[in-house]
C-alpha positions in Angstrom: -19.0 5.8 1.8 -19.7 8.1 4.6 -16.9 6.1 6.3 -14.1 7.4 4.0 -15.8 10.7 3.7 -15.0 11.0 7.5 -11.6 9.9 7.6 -11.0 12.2 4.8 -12.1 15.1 6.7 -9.2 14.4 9.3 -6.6 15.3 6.8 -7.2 18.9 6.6 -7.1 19.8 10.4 -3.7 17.7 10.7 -1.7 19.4 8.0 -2.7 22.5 9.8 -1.2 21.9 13.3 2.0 20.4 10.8 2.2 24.0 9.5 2.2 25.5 12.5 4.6 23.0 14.2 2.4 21.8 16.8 2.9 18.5 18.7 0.9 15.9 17.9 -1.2 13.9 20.7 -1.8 10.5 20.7 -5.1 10.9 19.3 -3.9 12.8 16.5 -1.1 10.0 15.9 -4.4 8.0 15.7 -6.1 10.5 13.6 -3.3 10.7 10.6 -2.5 6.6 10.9 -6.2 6.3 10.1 -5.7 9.2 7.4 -2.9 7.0 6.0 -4.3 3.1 6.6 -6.9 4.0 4.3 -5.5 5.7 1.4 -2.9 3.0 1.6 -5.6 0.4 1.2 -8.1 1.3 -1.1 -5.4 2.6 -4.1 -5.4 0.6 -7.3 -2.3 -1.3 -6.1 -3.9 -2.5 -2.7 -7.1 -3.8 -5.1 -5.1 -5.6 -7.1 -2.8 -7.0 -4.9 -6.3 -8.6 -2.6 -7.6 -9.1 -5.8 -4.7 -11.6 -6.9 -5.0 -13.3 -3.3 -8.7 -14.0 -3.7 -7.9 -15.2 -7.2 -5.2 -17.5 -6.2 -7.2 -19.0 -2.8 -10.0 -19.5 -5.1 -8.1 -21.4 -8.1 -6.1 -23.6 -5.3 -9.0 -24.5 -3.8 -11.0 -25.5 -7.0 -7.9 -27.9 -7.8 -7.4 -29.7 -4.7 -11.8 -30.4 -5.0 -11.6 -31.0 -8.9 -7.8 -33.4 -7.5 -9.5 -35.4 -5.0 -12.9 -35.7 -6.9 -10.7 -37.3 -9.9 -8.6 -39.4 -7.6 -11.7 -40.9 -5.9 -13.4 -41.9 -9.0 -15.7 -39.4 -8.8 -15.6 -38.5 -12.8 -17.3 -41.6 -14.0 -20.0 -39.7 -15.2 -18.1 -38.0 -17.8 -16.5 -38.5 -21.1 -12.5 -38.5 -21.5 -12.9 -35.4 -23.7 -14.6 -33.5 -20.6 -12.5 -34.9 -18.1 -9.4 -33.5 -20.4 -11.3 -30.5 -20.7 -11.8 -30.3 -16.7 -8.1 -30.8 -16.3 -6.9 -28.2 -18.7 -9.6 -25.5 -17.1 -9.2 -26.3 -13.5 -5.4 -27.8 -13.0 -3.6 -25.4 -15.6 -6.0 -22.6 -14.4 -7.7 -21.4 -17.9 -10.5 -19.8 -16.3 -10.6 -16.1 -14.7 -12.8 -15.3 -11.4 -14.0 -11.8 -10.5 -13.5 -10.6 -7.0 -16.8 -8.0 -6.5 -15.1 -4.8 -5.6 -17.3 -4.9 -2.6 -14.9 -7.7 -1.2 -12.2 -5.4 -1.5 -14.0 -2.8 0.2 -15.0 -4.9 3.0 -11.6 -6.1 3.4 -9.9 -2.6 3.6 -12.4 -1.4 5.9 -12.1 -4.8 8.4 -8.2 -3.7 8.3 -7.8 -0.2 8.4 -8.4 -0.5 11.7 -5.4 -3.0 12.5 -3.4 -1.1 10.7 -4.1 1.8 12.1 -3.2 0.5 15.8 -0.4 -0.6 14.2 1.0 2.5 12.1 -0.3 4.6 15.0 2.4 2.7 17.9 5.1 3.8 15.8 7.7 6.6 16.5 6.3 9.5 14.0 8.8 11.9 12.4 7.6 14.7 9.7 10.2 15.8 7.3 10.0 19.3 6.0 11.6 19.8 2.3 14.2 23.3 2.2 13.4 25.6 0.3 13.4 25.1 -4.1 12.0 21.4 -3.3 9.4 19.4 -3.3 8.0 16.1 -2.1 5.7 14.4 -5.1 3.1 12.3 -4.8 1.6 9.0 -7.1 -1.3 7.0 -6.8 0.6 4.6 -4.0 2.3 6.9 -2.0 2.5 4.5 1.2 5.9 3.8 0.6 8.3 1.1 2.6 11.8 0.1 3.1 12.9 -2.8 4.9 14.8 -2.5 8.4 18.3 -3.8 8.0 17.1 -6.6 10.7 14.5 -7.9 8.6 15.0 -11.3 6.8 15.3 -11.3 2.9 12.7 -14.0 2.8 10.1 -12.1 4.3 7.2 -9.5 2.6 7.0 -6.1 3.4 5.2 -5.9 6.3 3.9 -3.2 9.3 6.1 -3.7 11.4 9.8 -4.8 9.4 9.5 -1.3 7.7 9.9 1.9 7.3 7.6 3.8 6.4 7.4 6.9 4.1 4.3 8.8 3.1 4.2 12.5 1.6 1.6 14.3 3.1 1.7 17.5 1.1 4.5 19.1 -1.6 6.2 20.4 1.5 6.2 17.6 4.2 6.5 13.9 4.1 6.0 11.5 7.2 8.3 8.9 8.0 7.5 6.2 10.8 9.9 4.0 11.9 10.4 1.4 15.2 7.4 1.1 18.2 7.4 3.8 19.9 5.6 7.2 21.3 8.2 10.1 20.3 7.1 12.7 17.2 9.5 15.7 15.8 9.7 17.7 13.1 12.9 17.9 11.0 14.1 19.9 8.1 16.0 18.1 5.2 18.0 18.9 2.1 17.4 19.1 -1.8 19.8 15.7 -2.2 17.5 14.4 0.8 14.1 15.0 -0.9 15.7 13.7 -4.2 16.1 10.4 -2.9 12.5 10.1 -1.1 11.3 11.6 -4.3 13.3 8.7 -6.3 11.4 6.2 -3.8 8.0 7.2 -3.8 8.6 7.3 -8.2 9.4 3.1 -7.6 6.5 2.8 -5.5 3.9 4.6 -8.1 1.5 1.9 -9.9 0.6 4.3 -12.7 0.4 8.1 -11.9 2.8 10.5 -10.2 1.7 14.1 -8.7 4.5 16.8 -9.0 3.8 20.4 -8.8 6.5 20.8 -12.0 7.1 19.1 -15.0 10.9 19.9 -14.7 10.9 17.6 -11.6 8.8 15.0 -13.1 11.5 14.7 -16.0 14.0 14.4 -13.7 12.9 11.2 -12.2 12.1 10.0 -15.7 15.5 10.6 -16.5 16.9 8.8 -13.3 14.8 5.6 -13.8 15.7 5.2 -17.3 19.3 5.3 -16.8 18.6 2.3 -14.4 
């Protein structure tokens, strides 16, 4: 835990120079895609999303074994009723596994740091809301949107995204294509509707506004969907 308790700490001194419109070195690019990497991996969404991969490699695997055990001959120890029972638990999957939430831990921490050289190579841009609005936040605020290059096969990924993450009510960080360049840029009311309207689809359960008038709003926008 001291770990996160350290990253957290980077937050603080970064929205600081954002205030005052400083440049950002390379370190801090390192500093905020570290900031980001984590709270990216260890929300609800992220846990249940390795959680469902563990699930499914673990399920796959006991059905090829239980598959080439029963193909083999390797059942003759058993009854038909237990072999029908076998099949109906391990090829139609009626059994549940727990992932420890120490594997998802583990896993988060082994690729923050991947993701971090990763997020951290890209061009950084930090949006600053006009005045009368407001970036919100939810409980998966790394948001994504595919590059117009990217296949429709493929996942969203580091590097065929862009990516959108609000940092407080009043700035929001976009990165987008390898490279070293950071700005600051001021955007509209229509603008921070629309990243507001994308970090809402993004949220698992929770959103953060500042207002329950904008909150409504958004409610009202996806239910008309």
């Amino acid at each position: 835990m001291g770990q996160i308790k350290s990253v957290d700490s980077l937050y603080s001194r970064l929205i600081k120079k954002i205030e005052e419109k400083e440049p950002f070195t390379k370190y801090d690019k390192i500093d905020l895609s570290t900031f980001i990497a984590y709270q990216h991996l260890r929300t609800p969404t992220q846990r249940k999303n390795y959680n469902n991969m563990v699930i499914s490699s673990h399920k796959q695997i006991n059905k090829l074994v239980f598959s080439m055990k029963k193909n083999k001959g390797q059942l003759m120890d058993y009854t038909d009723n237990e072999i029908e029972s076998l099949i109906d638990t391990f090829i139609n999957e009626k059994y549940d596994v727990e992932v420890p939430k120490e594997r998802s831990l583990g896993f988060m921490l082994d690729f923050s740091k991947k993701m971090t050289t990763m997020l951290s190579n890209h061009n950084f841009i930090i949006l600053e809301a006009s005045k009368r609005a407001e970036f919100i936040s939810s409980d998966n605020p790394y948001c994504m949107v595919k590059e117009k290059w990217s296949e429709n096969w493929s996942g969203f990924g580091v590097v065929n995204t862009i990516k959108f993450f609000p940092l407080t009510p009043k700035y929001l960080l976009v990165l987008n294509d390898p490279g070293d360049k950071f700005e600051y840029m001021k955007v509209n009311k229509s603008d921070v509707r629309s990243l507001n309207r994308l970090i809402f689809s993004w949220a698992d359960r929770l959103i953060f506004p500042r207002n329950i008038t904008l909150l409504d709003s958004l409610i009202d926008v996806h239910r008309k969907k």
